[in-house]
C-alpha positions in Angstrom: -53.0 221.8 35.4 -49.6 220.1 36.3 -51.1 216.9 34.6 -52.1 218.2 31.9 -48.4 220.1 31.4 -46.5 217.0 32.5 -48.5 214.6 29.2 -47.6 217.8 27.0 -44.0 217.3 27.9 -44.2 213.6 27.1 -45.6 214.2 23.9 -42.7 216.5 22.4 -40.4 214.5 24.3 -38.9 212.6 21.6 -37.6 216.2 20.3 -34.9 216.5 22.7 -34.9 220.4 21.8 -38.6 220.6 21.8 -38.8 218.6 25.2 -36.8 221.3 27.0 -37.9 224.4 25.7 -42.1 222.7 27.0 -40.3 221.3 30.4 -38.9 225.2 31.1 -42.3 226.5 29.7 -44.1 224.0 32.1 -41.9 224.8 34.9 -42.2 228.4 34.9 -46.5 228.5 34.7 -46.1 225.8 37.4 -44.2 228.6 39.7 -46.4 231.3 38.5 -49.8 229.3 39.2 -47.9 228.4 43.1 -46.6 231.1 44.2 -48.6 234.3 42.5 -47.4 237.4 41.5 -43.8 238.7 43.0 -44.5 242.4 43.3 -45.0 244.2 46.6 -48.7 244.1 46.5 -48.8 239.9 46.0 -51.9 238.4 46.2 -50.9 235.3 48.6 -51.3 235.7 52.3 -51.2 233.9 55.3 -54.4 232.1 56.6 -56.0 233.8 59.4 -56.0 237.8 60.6 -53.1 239.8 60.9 -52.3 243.1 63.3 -51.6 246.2 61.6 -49.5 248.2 64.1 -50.2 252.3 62.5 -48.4 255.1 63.9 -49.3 258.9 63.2 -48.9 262.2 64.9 -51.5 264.3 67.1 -51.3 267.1 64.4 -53.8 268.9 62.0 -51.8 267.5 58.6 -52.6 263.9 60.5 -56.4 264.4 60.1 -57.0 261.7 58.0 -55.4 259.2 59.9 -57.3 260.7 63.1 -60.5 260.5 61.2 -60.2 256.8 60.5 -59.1 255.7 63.9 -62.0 258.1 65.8 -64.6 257.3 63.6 -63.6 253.9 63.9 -63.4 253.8 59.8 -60.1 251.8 59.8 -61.4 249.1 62.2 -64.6 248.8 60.3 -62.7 248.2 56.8 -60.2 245.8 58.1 -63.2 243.9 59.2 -61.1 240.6 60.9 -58.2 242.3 61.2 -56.9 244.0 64.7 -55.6 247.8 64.7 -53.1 249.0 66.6 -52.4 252.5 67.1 -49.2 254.3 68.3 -48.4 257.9 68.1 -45.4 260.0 67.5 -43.9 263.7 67.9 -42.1 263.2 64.6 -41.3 261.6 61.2 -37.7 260.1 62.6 -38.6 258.6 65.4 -41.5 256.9 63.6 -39.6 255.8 60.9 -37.3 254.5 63.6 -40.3 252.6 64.8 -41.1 251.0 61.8 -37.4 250.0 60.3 -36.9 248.3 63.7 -39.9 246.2 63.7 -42.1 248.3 66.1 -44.6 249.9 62.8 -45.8 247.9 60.2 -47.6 251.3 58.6 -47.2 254.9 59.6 -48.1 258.5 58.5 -45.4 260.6 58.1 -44.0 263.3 55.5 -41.7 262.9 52.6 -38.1 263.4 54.2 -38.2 260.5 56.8 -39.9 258.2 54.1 -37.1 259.3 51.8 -34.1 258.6 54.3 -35.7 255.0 55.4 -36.0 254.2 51.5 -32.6 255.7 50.6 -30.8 254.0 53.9 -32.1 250.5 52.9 -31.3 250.7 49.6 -34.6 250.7 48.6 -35.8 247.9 50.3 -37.7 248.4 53.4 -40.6 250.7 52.6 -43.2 251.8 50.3 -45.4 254.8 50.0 -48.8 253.4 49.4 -51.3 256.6 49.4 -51.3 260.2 50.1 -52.7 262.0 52.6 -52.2 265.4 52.8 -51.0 268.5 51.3 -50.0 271.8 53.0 -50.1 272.8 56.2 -46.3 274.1 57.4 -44.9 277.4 57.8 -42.2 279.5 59.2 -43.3 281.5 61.8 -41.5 284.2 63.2 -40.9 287.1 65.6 -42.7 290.5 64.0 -39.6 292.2 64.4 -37.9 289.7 62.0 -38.6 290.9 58.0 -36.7 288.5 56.1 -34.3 285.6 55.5 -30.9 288.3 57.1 -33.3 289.2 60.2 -32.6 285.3 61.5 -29.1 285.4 60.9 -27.1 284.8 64.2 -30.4 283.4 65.7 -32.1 280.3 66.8 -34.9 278.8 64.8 -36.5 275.2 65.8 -37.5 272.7 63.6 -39.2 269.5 65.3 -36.5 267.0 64.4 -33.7 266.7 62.5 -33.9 265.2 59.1 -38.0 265.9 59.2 -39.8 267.3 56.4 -40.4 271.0 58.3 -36.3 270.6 59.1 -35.2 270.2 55.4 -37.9 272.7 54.1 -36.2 275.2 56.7 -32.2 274.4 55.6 -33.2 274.5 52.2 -35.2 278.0 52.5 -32.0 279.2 54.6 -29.7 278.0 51.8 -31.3 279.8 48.6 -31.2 282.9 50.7 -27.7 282.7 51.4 -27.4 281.3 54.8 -25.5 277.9 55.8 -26.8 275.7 58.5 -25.2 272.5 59.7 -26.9 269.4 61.6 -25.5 270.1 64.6 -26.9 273.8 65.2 -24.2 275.9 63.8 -23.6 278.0 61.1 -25.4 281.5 60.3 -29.2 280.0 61.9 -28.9 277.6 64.6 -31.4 275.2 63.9 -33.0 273.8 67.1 -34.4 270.5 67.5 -38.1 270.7 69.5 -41.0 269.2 70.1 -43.9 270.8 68.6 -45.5 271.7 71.9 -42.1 272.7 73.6 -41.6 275.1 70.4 -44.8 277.1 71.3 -43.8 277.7 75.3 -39.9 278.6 74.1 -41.3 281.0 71.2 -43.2 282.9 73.9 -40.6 283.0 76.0 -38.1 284.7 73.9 -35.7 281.5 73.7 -36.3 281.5 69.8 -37.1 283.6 67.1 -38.8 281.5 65.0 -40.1 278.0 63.9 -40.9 276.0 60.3 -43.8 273.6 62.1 -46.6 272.0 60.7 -50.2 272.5 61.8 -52.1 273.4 64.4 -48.6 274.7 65.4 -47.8 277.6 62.9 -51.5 278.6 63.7 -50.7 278.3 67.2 -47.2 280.1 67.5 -49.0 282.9 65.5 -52.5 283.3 67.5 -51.1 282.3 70.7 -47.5 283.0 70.8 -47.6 286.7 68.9 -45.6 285.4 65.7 -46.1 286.3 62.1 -45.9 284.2 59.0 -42.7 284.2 56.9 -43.4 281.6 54.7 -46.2 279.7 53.9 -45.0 276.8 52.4 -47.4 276.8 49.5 -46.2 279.3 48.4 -42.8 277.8 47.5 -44.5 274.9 45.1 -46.2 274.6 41.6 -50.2 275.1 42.1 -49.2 275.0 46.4 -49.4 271.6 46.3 -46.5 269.6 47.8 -47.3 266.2 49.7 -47.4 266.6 53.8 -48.3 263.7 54.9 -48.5 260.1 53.5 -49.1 256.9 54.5 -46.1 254.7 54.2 -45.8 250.9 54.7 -43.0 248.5 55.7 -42.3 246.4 52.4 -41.9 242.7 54.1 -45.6 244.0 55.3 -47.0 244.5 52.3 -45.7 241.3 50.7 -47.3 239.4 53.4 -50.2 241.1 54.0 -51.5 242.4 50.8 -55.5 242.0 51.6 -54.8 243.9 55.2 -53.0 246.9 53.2 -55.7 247.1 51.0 -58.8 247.5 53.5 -56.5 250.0 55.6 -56.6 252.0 52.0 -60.4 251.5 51.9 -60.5 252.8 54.9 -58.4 255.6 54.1 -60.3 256.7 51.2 -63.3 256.6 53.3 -61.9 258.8 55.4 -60.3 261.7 53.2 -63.9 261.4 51.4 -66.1 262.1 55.0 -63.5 265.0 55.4 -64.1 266.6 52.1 -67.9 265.3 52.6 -68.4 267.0 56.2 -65.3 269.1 57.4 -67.5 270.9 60.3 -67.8 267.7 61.8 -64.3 266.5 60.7 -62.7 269.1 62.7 -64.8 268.2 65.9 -63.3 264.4 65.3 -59.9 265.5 64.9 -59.9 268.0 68.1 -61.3 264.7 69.9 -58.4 262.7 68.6 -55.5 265.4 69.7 -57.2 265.6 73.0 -57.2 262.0 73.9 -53.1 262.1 72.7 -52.0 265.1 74.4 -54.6 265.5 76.9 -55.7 268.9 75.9 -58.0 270.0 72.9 -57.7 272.8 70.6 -59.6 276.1 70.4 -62.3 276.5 67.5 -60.1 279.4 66.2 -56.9 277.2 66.1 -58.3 274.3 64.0 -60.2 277.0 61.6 -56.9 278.3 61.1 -55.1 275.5 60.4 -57.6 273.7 58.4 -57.8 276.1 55.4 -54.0 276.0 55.4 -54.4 272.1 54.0 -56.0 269.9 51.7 -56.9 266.2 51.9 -56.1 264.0 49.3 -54.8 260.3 48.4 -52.7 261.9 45.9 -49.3 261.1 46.8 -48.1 264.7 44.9 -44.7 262.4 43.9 -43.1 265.1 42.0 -43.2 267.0 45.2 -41.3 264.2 46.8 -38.3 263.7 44.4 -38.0 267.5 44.9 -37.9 267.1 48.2 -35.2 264.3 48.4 -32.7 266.4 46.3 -33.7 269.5 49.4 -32.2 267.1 51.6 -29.1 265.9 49.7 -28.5 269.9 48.6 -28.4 270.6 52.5 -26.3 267.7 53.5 -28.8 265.8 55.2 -28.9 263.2 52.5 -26.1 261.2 50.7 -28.3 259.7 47.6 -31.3 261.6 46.6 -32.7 258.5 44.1 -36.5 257.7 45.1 -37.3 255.6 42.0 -39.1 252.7 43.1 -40.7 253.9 46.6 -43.9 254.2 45.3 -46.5 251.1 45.3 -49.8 252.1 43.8 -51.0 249.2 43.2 -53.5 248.8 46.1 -54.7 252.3 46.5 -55.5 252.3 42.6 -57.6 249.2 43.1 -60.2 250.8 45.9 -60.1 254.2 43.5 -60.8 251.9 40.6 -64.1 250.0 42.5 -65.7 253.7 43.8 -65.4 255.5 40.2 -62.6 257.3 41.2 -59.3 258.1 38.8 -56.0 256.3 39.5 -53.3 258.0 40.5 -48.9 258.0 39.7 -46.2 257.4 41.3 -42.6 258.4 40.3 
């Protein structure tokens, strides 16, 4: 092809006009032909296999990415590719992870996703898929009826800046109470691990928790708490995004082929939860026991599995709404997300099994 441009040059060259305008035209199908596309999902990669290092939590809302990495889905569609797994209590300290170096993919919910996008000015991640919609509440003390029954007590959330944390500030704020990051204000916000939140609930040390699942299950079955708020209940049609899968950008420019099995493989997975959740449940109980130690009752996972849905719809509009949660409580200084969303990959694998594409913001 460069030949052939090259004599085309020659034969306009006597037009000194013509000669540049074919020499630029040349040039710039040369680059294109070299070096491919320049978007996020690029077709060129590096010879050989790469390592996908994936991080996700040992919660119910994590099901999908438990699924794939029990049932060995993920593995089999990155074929040549090597997984690596790593867990994590939280959406911070995962996005820590994989802003450091650490992740090159992680499932997490909105708020982290948002702050490593917002705090990199846009540049070091991507939301690729969703996972997972519903699944958080605020459970409480029974003696506690509404938003004024919490003032002048302590409430956890499991980290600051988290998705559960901002949905709780911002719940706090429409109702008229002010929270700070540091635990002041008319609720004390408490940051806790998930599993720490359930022994302090019992013991009287709080008064309440917005937690995802199996925990607001748990603090209600095992701990004596009520519901205040199921979350659904607070968005269009109760469907607001969870959990999704988010990828380090330099990642996905390198490794476009390895993002795009991982998304086979988590389409696969969402489908044999939709196809067989009986047997879903058993995989994920398997999962959470081999990260914590210690399983789940039947009752637990029944409870918090009809509390969720599973789907590769990244629920975007869910997402900007929750960005502007976070700058409204103070958590967040810009609450501009264009751009996070790449697509690209994940429409391709709905495209080749029949399935309809999805949107981004």
């Amino acid at each position: 092809m460069l030949t052939k441009l090259i004599n085309m040059i020659g034969k306009v060259g006597n037009c000194r006009g013509a000669g540049l305008v074919a020499l630029s035209a040349a040039l710039s199908l040369v680059a294109a032909t070299a070096c491919g596309d320049d978007s996020s999902a690029s077709s060129a990669e590096p010879d050989g296999p790469a390592t996908v290092r994936l991080g996700h939590f040992a919660n119910v809302t994590h099901a999908t990415a438990i699924v794939g990495v029990e049932k060995g889905i993920f593995a089999a569609s990155l074929g040549a590719d090597k997984l690596e797994v790593k867990t994590f209590n939280a959406g911070p300290a995962a996005v820590e992870a994989l802003l450091s170096g650490g992740l090159d993919a992680t499932y997490i919910g909105p708020n982290p996703a948002i702050n490593a996008f917002v705090k990199s000015d846009g540049k070091a991640v991507r939301i690729v898929s969703g996972a997972t919609s519903g699944g958080a509440a605020l459970v409480v003390k029974p003696s506690v009826a509404d938003a004024a029954g919490l003032r002048r007590k302590k409430v956890a959330s499991p980290q600051v800046g988290g998705t559960q944390d901002v949905a709780l500030r911002q719940w706090l704020a429409s109702k008229g109470l002010k929270t700070t990051p540091q635990g002041g204000g008319d609720v004390s916000i408490v940051p806790q691990e998930n599993a720490q939140t359930l022994e302090t609930f019992r013991a009287g040390q709080i008064d309440g928790a917005w937690v995802p699942e199996p925990w607001a299950t748990r603090l209600v079955q095992e701990g004596g708490g009520k519901v205040l708020v199921d979350e659904r209940e607070l968005w269009p049609d109760g469907q607001f995004v969870t959990t999704h899968l988010v990828v380090r950008t330099a990642f996905l420019k390198e490794h476009p082929g390895t993002v795009r099995r991982l998304l086979q493989g988590q389409v696969e997975a969402n489908r044999f939860i939709a196809d067989q959740p009986d047997q879903a449940k058993q995989v994920v109980n398997q999962g959470i026991t081999k990260i914590t130690g210690k399983g789940l009752p039947a009752t637990v996972i029944d409870g918090a599995w009809k509390n969720l849905s599973f789907t590769n719809d990244p629920i975007a509009t869910s997402l900007s709404t929750s960005a502007r949660h976070a700058k409204d409580v103070g958590l967040l200084a810009d609450a501009e997300v264009a751009g996070i969303y790449d697509l690209t990959l994940l429409n391709e694998v709905l495209r080749s099994t029949n399935q309809p594409e999805l949107k981004g913001l």
